[in-house]
C-alpha positions in Angstrom: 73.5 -11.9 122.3 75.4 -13.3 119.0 71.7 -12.1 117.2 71.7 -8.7 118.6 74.6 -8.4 117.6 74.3 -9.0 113.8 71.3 -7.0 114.5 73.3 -3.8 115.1 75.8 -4.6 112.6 73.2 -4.6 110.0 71.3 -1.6 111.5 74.8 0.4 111.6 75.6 -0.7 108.2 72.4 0.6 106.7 72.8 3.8 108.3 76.6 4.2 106.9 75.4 3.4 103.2 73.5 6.3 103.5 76.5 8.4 103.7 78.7 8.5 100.4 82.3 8.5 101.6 83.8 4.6 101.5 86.1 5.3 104.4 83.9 6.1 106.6 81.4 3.3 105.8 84.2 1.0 106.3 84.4 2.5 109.6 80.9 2.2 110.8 81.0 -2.0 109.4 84.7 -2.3 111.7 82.5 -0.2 114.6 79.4 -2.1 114.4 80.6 -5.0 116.7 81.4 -2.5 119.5 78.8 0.6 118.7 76.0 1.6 116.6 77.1 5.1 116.6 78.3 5.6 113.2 78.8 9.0 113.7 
């Protein structure tokens, strides 16, 4: 589970660096342990 998990976060973090705006990439990293919605 723990694996999966840094799975997403890295998934979720690769989708927020393709958006520009630092707040909302923080958001997706603080997100990525519950969701890997970033949007």
């Amino acid at each position: 589970d723990l694996l999966q998990r840094v799975q997403l976060r890295e998934a979720a973090m690769e989708k927020c660096e393709n958006i520009s705006i630092a707040s909302v990439n923080g958001i997706c990293t603080e997100a990525a342990y519950s969701t890997e919605d970033c949007n």
